[in-house]
MIFIDO-175982 format. One record per residue (C-alpha): residue number from 1; residue in three letters; chain; x, y, z. Coordinates in nm, 3 decimals, m for minus. Layout:
N
RONU   nr  rest  kette       xx       yy       zz
RONU  NUM   ALA      A        X        Y        Z
...
This chain:
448
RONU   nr  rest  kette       xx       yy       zz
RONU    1   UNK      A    3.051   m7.784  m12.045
RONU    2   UNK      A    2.835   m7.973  m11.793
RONU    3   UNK      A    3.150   m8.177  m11.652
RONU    4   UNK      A    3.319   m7.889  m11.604
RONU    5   UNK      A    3.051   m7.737  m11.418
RONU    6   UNK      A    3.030   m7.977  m11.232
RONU    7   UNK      A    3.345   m8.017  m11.155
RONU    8   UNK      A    3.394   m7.633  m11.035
RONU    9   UNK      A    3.059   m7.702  m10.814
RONU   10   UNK      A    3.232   m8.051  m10.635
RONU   11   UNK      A    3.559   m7.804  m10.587
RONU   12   UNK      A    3.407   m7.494  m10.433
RONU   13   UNK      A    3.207   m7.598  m10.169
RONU   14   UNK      A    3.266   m7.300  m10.007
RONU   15   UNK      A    3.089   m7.074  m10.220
RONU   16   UNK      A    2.792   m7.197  m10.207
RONU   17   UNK      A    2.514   m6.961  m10.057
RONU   18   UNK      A    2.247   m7.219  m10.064
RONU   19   UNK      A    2.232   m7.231   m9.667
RONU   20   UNK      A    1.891   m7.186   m9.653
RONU   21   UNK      A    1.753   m7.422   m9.911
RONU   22   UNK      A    1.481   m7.293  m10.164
RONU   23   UNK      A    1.219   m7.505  m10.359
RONU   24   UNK      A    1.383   m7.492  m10.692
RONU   25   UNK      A    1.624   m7.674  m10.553
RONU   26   UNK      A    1.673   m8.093  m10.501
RONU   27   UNK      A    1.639   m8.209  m10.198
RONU   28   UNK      A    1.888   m8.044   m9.930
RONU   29   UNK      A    2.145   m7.972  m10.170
RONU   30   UNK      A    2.507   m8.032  m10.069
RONU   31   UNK      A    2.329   m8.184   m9.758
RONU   32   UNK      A    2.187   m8.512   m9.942
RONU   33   UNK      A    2.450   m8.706   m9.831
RONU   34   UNK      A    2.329   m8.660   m9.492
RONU   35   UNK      A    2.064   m8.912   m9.615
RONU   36   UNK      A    2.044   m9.291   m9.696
RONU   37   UNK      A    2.086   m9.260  m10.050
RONU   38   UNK      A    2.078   m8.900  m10.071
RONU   39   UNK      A    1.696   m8.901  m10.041
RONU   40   UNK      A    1.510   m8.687   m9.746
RONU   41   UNK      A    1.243   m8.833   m9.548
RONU   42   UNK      A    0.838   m8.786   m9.729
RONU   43   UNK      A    0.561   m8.734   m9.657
RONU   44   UNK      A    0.646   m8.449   m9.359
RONU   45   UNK      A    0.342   m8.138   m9.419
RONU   46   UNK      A    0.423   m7.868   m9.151
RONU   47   UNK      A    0.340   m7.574   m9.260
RONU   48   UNK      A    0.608   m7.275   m9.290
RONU   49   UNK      A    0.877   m7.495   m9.253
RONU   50   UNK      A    1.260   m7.422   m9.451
RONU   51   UNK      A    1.531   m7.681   m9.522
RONU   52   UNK      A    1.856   m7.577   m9.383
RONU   53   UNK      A    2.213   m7.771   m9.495
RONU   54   UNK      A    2.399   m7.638   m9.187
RONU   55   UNK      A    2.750   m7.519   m9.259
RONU   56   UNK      A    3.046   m7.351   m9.055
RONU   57   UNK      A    3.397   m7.214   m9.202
RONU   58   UNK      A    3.282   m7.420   m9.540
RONU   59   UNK      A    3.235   m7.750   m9.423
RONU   60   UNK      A    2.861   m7.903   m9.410
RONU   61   UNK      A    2.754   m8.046   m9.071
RONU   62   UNK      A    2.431   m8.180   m9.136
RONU   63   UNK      A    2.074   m8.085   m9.264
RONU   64   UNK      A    1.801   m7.976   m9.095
RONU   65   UNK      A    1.400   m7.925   m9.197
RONU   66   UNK      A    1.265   m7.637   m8.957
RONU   67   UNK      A    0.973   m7.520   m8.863
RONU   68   UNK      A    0.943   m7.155   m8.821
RONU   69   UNK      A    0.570   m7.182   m8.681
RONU   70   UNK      A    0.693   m7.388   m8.386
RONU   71   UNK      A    1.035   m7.241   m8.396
RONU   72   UNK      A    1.159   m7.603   m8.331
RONU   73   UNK      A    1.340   m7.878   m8.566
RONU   74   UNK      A    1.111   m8.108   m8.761
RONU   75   UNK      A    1.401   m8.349   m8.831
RONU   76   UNK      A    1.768   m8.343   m8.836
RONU   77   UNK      A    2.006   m8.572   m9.048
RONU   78   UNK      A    2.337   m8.664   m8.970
RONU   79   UNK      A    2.635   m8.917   m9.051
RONU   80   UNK      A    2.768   m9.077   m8.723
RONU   81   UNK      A    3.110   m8.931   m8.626
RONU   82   UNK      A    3.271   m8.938   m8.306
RONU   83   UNK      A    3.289   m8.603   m8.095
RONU   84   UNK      A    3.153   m8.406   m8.389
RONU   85   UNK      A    3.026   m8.180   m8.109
RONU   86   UNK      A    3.357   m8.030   m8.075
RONU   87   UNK      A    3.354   m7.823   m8.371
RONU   88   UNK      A    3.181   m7.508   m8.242
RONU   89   UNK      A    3.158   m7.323   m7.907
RONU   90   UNK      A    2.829   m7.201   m7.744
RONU   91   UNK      A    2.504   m7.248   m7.929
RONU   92   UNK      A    2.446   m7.052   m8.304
RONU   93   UNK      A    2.193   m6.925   m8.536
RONU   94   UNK      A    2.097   m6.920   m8.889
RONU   95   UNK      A    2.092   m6.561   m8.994
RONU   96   UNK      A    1.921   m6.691   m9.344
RONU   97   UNK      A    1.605   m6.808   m9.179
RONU   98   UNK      A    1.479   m6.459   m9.076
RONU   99   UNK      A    1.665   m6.323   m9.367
RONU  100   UNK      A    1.698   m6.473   m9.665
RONU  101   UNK      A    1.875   m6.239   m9.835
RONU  102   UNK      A    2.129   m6.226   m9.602
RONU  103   UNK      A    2.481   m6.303   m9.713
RONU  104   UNK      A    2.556   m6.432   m9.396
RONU  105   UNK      A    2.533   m6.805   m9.560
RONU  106   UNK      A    2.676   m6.982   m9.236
RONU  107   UNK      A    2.584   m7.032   m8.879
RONU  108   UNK      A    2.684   m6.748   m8.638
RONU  109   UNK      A    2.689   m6.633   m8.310
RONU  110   UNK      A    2.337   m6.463   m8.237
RONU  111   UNK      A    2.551   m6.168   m8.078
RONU  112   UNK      A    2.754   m6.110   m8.359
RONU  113   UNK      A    2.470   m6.091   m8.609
RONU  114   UNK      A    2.194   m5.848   m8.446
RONU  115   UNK      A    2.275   m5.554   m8.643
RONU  116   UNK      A    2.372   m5.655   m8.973
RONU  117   UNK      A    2.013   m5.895   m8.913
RONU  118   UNK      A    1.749   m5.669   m8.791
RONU  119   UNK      A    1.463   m5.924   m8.805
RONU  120   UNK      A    1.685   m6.184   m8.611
RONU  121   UNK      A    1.466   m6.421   m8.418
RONU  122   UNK      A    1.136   m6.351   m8.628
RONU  123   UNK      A    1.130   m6.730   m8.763
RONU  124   UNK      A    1.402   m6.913   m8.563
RONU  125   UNK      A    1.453   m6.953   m8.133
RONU  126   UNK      A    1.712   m6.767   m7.946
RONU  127   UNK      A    1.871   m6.819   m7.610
RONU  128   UNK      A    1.688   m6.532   m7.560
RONU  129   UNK      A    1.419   m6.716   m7.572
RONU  130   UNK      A    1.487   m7.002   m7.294
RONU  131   UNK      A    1.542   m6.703   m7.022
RONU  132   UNK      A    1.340   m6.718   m6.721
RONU  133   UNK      A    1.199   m7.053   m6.785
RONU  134   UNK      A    1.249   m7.412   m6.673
RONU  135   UNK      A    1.344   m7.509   m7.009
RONU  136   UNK      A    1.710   m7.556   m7.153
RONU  137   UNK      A    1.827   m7.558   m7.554
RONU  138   UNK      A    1.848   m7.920   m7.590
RONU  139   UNK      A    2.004   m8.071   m7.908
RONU  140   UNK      A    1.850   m8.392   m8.092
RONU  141   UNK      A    2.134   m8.540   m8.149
RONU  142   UNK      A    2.407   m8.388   m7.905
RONU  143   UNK      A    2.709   m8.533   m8.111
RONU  144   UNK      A    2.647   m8.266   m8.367
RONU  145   UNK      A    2.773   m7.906   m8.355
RONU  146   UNK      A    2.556   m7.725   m8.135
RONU  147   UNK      A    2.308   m7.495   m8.349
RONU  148   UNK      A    1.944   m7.398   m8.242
RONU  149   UNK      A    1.811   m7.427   m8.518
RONU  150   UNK      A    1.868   m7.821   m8.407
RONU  151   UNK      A    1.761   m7.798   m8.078
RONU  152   UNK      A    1.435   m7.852   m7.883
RONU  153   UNK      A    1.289   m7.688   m7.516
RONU  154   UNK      A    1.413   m8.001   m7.271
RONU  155   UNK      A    1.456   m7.955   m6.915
RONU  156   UNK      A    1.802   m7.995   m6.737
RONU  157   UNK      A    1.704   m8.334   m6.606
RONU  158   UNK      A    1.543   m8.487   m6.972
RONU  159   UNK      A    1.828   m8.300   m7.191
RONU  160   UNK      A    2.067   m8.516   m7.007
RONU  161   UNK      A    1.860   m8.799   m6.960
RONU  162   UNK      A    1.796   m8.790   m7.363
RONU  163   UNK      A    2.154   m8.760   m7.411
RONU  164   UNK      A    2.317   m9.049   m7.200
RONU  165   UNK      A    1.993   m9.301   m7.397
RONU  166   UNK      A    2.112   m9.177   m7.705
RONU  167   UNK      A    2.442   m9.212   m7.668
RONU  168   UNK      A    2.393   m9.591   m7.469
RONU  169   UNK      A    2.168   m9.672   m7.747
RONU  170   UNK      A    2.409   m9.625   m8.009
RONU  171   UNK      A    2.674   m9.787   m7.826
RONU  172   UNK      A    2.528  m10.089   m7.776
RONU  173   UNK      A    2.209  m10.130   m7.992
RONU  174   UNK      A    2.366   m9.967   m8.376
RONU  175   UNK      A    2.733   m9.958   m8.343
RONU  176   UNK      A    2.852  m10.363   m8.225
RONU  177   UNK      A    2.565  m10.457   m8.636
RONU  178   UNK      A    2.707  m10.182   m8.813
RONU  179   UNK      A    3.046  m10.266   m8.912
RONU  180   UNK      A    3.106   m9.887   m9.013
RONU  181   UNK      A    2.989   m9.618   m8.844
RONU  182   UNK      A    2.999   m9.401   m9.123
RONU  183   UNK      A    2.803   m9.569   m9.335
RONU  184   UNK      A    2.547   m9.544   m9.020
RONU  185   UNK      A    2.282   m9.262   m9.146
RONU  186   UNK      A    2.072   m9.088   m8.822
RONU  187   UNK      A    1.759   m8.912   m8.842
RONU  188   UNK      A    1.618   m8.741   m8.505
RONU  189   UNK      A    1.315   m8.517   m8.506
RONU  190   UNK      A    1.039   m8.330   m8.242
RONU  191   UNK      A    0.680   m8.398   m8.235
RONU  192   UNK      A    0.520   m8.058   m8.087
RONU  193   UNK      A    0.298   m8.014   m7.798
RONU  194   UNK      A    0.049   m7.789   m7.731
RONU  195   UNK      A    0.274   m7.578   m7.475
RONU  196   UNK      A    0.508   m7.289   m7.559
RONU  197   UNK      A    0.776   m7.121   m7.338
RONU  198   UNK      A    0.758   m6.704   m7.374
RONU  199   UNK      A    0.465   m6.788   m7.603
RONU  200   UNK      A    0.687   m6.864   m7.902
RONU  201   UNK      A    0.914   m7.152   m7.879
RONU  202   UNK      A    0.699   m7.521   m7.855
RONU  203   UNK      A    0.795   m7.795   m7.642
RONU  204   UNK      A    0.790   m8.103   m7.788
RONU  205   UNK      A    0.571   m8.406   m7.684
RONU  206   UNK      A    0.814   m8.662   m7.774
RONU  207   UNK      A    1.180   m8.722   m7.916
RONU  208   UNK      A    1.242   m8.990   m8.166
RONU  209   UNK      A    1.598   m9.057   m8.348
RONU  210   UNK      A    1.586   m9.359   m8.597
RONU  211   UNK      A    1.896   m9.530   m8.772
RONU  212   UNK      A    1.970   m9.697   m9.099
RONU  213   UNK      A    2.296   m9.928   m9.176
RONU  214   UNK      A    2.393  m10.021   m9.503
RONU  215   UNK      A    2.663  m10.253   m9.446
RONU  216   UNK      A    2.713  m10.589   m9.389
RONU  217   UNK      A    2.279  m10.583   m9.450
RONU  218   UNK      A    2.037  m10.311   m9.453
RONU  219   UNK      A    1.867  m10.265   m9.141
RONU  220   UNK      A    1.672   m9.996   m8.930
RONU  221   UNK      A    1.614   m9.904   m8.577
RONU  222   UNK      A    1.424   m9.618   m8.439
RONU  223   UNK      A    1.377   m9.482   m8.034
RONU  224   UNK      A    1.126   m9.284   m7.867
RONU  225   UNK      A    1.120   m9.086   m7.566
RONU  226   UNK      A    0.824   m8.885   m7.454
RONU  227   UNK      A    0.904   m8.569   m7.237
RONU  228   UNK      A    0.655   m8.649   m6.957
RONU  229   UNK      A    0.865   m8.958   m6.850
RONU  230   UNK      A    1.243   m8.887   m6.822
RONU  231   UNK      A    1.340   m9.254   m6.753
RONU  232   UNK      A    1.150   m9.373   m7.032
RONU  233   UNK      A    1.250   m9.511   m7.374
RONU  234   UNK      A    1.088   m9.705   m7.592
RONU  235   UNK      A    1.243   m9.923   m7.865
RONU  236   UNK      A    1.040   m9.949   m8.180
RONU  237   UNK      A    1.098  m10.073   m8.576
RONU  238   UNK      A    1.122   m9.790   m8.820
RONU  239   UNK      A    0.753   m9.882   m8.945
RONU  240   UNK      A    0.592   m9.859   m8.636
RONU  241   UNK      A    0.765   m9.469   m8.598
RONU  242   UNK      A    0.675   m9.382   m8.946
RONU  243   UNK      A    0.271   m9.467   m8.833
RONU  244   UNK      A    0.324   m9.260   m8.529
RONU  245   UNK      A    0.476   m8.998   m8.739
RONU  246   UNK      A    0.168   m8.987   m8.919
RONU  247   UNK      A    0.253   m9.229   m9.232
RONU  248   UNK      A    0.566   m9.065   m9.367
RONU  249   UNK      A    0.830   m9.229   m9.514
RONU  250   UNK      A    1.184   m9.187   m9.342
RONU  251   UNK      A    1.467   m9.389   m9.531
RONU  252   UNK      A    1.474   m9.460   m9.876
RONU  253   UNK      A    1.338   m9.790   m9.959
RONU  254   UNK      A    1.338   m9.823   m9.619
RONU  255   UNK      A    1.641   m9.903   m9.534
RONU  256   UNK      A    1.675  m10.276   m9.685
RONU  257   UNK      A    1.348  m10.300   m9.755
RONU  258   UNK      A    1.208  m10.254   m9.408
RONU  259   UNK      A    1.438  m10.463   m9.225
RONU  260   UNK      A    1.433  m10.419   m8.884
RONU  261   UNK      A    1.748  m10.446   m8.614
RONU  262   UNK      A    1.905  m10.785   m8.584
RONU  263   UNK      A    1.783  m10.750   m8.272
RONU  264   UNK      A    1.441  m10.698   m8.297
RONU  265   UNK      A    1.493  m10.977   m8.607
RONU  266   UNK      A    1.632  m11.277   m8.382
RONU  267   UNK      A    1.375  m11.179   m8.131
RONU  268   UNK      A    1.098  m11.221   m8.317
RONU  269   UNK      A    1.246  m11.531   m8.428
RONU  270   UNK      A    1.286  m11.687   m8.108
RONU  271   UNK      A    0.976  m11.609   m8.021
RONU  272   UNK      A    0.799  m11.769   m8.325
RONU  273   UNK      A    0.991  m12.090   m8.287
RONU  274   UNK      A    0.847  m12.100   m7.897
RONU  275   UNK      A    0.488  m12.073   m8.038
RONU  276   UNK      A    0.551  m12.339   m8.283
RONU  277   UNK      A    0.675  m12.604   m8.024
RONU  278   UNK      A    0.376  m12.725   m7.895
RONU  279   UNK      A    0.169  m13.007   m8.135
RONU  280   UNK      A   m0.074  m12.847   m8.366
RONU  281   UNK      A   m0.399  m13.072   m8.370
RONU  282   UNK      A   m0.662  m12.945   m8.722
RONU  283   UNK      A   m1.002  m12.900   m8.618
RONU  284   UNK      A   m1.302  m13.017   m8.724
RONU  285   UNK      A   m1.517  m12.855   m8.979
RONU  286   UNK      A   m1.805  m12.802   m8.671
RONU  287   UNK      A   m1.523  m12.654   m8.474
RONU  288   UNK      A   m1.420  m12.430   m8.722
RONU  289   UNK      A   m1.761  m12.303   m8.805
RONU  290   UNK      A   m1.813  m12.268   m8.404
RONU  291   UNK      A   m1.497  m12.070   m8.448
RONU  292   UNK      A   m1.616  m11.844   m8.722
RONU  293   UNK      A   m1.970  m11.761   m8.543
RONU  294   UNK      A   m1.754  m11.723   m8.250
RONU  295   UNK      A   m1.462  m11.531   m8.405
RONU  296   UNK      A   m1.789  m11.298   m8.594
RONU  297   UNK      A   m1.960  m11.238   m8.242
RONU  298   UNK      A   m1.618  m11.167   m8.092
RONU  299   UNK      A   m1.551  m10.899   m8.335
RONU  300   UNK      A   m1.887  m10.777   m8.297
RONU  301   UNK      A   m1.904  m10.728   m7.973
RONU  302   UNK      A   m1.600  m10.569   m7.918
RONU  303   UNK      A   m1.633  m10.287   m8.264
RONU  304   UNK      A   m1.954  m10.202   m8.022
RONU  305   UNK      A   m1.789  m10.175   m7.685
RONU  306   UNK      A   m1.540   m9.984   m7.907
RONU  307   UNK      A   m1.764   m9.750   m8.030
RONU  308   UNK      A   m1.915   m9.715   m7.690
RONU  309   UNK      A   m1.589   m9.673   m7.519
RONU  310   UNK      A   m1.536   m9.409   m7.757
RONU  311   UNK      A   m1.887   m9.211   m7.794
RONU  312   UNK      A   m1.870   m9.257   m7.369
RONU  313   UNK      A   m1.502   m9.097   m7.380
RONU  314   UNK      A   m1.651   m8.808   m7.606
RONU  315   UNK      A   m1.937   m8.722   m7.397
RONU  316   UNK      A   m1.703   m8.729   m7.098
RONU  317   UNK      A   m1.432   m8.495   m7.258
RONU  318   UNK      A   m1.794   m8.301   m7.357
RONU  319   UNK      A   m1.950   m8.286   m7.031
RONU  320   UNK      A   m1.614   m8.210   m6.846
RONU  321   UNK      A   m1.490   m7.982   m7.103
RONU  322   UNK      A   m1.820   m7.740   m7.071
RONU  323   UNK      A   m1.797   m7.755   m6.691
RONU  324   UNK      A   m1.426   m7.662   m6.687
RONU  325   UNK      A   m1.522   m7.416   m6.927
RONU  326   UNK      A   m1.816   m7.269   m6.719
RONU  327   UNK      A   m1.573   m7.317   m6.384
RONU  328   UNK      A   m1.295   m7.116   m6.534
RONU  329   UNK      A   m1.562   m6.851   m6.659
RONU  330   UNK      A   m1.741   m6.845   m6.364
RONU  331   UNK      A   m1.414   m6.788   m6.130
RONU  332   UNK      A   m1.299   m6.522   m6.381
RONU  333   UNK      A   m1.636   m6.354   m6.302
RONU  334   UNK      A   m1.627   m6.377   m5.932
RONU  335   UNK      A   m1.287   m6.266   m5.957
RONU  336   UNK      A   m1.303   m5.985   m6.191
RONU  337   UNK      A   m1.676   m5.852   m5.961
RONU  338   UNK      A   m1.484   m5.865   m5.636
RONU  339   UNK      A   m1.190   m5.662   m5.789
RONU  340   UNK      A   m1.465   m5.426   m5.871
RONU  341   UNK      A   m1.642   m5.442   m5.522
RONU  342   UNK      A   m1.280   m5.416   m5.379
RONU  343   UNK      A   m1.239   m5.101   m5.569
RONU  344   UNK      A   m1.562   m4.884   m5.487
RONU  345   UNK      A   m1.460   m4.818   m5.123
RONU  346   UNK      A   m1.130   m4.691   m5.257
RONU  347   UNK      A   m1.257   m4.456   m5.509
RONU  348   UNK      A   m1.533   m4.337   m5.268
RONU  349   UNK      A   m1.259   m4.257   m5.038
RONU  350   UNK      A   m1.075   m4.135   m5.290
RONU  351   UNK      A   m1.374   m3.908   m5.388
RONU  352   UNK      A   m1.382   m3.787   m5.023
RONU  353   UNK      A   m1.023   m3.671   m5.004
RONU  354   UNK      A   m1.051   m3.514   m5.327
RONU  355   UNK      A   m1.337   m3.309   m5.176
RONU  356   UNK      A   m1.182   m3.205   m4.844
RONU  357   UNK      A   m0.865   m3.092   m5.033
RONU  358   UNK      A   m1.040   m2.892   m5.264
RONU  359   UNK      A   m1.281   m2.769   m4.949
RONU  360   UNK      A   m0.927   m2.680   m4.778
RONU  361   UNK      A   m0.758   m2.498   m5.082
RONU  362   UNK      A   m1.116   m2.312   m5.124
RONU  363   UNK      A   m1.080   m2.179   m4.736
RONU  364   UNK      A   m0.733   m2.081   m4.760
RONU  365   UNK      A   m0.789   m1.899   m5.075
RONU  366   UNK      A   m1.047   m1.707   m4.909
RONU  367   UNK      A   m0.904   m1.664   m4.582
RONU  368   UNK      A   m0.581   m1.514   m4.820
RONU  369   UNK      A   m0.869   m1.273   m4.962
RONU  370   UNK      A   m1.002   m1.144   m4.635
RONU  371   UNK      A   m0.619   m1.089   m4.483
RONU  372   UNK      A   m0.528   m0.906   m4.784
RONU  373   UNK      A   m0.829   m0.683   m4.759
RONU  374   UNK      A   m0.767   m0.665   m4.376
RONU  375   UNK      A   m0.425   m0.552   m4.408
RONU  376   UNK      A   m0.441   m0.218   m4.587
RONU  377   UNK      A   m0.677   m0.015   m4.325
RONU  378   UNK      A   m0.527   m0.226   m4.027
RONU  379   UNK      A   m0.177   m0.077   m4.108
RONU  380   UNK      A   m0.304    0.221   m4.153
RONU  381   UNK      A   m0.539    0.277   m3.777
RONU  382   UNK      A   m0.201    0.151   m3.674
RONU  383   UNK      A    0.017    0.399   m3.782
RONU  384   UNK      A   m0.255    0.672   m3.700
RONU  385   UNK      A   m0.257    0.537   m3.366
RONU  386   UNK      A    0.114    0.509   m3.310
RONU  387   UNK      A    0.196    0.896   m3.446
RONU  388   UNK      A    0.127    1.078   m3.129
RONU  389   UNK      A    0.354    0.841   m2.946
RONU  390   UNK      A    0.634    0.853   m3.169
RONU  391   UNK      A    0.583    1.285   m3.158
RONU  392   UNK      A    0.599    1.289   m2.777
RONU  393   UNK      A    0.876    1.064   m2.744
RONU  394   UNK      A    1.092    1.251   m3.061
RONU  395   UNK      A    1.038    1.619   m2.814
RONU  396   UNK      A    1.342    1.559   m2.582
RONU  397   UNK      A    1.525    1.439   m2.879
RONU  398   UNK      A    1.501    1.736   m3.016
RONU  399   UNK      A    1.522    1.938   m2.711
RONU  400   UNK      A    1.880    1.766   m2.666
RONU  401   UNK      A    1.980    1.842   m3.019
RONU  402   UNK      A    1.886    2.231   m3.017
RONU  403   UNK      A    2.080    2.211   m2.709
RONU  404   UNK      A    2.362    2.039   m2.815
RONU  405   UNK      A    2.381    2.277   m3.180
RONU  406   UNK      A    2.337    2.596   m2.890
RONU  407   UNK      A    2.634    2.446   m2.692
RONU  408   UNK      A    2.893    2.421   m3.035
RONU  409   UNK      A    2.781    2.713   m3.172
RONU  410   UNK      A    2.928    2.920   m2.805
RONU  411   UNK      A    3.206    2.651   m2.840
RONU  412   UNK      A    3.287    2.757   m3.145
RONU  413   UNK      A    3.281    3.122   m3.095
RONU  414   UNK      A    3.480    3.088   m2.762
RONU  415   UNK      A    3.729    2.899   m2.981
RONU  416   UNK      A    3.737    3.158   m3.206
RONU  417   UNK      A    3.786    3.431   m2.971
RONU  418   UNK      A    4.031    3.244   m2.786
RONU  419   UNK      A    4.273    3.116   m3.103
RONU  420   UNK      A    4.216    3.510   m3.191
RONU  421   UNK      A    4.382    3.601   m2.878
RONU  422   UNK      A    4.679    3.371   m2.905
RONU  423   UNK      A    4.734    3.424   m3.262
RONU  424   UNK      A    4.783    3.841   m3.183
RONU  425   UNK      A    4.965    3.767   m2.898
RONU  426   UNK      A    5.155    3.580   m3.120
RONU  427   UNK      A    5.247    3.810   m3.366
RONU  428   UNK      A    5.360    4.083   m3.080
RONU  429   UNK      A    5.539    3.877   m2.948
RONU  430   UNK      A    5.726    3.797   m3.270
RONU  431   UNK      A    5.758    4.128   m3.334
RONU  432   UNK      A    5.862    4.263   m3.028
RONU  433   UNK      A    6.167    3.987   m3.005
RONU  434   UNK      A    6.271    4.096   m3.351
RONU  435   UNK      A    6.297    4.482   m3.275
RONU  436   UNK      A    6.456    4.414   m2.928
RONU  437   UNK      A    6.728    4.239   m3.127
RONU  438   UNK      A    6.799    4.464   m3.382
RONU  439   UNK      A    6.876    4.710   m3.080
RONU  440   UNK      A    7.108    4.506   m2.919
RONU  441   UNK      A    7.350    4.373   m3.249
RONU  442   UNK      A    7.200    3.984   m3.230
RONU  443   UNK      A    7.041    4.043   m3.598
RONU  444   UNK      A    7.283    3.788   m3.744
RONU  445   UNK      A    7.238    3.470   m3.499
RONU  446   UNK      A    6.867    3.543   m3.583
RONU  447   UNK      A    6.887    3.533   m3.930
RONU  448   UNK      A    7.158    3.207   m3.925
């Protein structure tokens, strides 16, 4: 029953929905492989940090621990493969880290997933996020598909910088002692700063990528690149990262048992066979105790110029601390009183044009009062005064009219009298012409 379990989980790797890796679970899941021997790094304590086995169209890419306080990478694991880069386009997100119920179980496109994720961005960067600042998504290890939940703040110049030493380191430093390069296991982490860009995303103080090859020997390497010197890179054993790193352990039984690069190995040989060279004489047993006293003094002195170095570099950072502190209050102060001083001539003036206004509304208002009272017996010593004008002037008028009705009315009857006239004249006439005919036979031409 367990075989065949197992057997259906080795053959369906892409139904898995363990993106976003939870506690119960070992390891990075799927993702182990990603690791030398299938065991994580130890020892790593950020706080609100998930582990992430990064898939696309059900095939695993690498795994990533990320921390969603500094919205950056912790570390990133990853099998060397050539152009591995290639198989995604533009930079994605991982909808499971601000949503872990999501069933979006793969990267995506931050476009495509803003409405089916509401909370997108609340525990992971966006490229959102980089806008309007002088920082750039830059990956760890820029080989891998691009996803930003692998990817740092860098600026233009140290993103490409980083990516031309990692790729010349691995060229030349892992690849010619590794016979293959899949068997060539890559770790590359951020160490966060104290600066964040759109108070969210942390730039890192340094870089660091560290290797382990299992074959022909075991053997480790590790680089680090701090962001305030772009041509910089420093070359380091695995151990001496891990005690930067804060004691964590980053290969499993460190790679070979702590082996470090041939490199470094033949090096270090070379160099011990130079110191041995010259003849060794044994001292004496005065010289040795001369030694001792010397070697006890020595020690002395310098734990005490230690300790003074250091209690004179904490009263320094102290002293100068308080008087930045008082400086920075004190031109907050000066600044903040002068905006106020600035501002009292302003709002007296202010004051002063609010009180003319409302002096200059108050006098219109009243001098709208007095017209309106004004008007009523002006118009009407006006009208009185203008009546006997309009009378006299109206008499002629009139005198024309009565005239002009006398005139038509004697028209009139003269018209009458007249059309009176004609029409009897008229009618005799008629008359007359009809008898006169009848008397002389011309009745019927009348009539026809």
């Amino acid at each position: 029953m367990t075989a065949a379990a197992l057997l259906l989980f080795l053959a369906l790797p892409g139904a898995l929905h363990a993106r976003l890796v939870h506690e119960g679970e070992d390891g990075f899941s799927e993702c182990n492989d990603f690791f030398h021997q299938g065991s994580p790094p130890q020892g790593f304590t950020q706080q609100g940090s998930v582990k992430i086995c990064q898939r696309y169209q059900g095939d695993k890419h690498y795994a990533t621990l990320y921390s969603t306080e500094h919205k950056i990478p912790v570390y990133s694991a990853f099998r060397y493969q050539e152009d591995a880069g290639a198989a995604w386009a533009g930079w994605m997100v991982e909808p499971q880290v601000d949503d872990s119920k999501s069933s979006l179980d793969e990267v995506n496109k931050g476009s495509d997933v803003t409405e089916k994720v509401p909370t997108l961005g609340t525990n992971q960067a966006l490229e959102e996020d980089y806008a309007s600042t002088d920082y750039q998504p830059g990956a760890l290890y820029h080989r891998a598909p691009p996803a930003l939940t692998s990817a740092v703040p860098l600026t233009p110049e140290f993103k490409e910088k980083w990516a031309a030493d990692v790729d010349l380191f691995i060229k030349e430093k892992l690849l010619p002692h590794c016979e293959n390069g899949e068997n060539l296991h890559l770790l590359a982490g951020a160490v966060p700063s104290d600066t964040k860009i759109n108070d969210k995303v942390t730039v890192p103080e340094y870089v660091w990528l560290a290797a382990c090859c299992n074959i022909p020997d075991a053997w480790s390497l590790g680089v680090i690149k701090r962001t305030d010197n772009v041509d910089g890179l420093e070359t380091v054993p695995v151990e001496e990262l891990e005690n930067q790193l804060a004691g964590v352990k980053l290969f499993s039984n460190q790679c070979g048992g702590g082996t470090v690069h041939p490199e470094l190995r033949s090096s270090s040989e070379a160099s011990t066979q130079t110191e041995e060279e010259p003849p060794v004489t044994t001292p004496g047993a005065f010289t040795r105790f001369f030694q001792f006293i010397f070697s006890v003094i020595y020690e002395i002195i310098k734990n005490v110029l230690c300790l003074v170095w250091f209690l004179f570099k904490q009263v320094c950072n102290l002293v100068f601390g308080r008087l930045y502190w008082i400086w920075t209050a004190l031109t907050t102060y000066i600044y903040a009183l002068g905006k106020v001083l600035l501002n009292i001539p302003c709002d007296v003036l202010r004051v002063f044009a609010n009180i003319l206004c409302g002096f200059v509304r108050v006098l219109n208002n009243a001098l709208s009062v007095v017209c309106l009272i004004l008007r009523l017996p002006t118009r009407f010593l006006c009208d009185m005064a203008s009546f006997p004008y309009y009378t006299i002037c109206a008499i002629p008028d009139v005198g024309i009219d009565i005239l002009s009705g006398v005139w038509g009315v004697f028209m009139l009857g003269f018209s009458a009298i007249f059309g009176t006239f004609g029409g009897s004249f008229s009618v005799a006439s008629f008359a007359g012409s009809s008898v006169f005919q009848r008397f002389i036979g011309q009745s019927e031409g009348y009539e026809n």
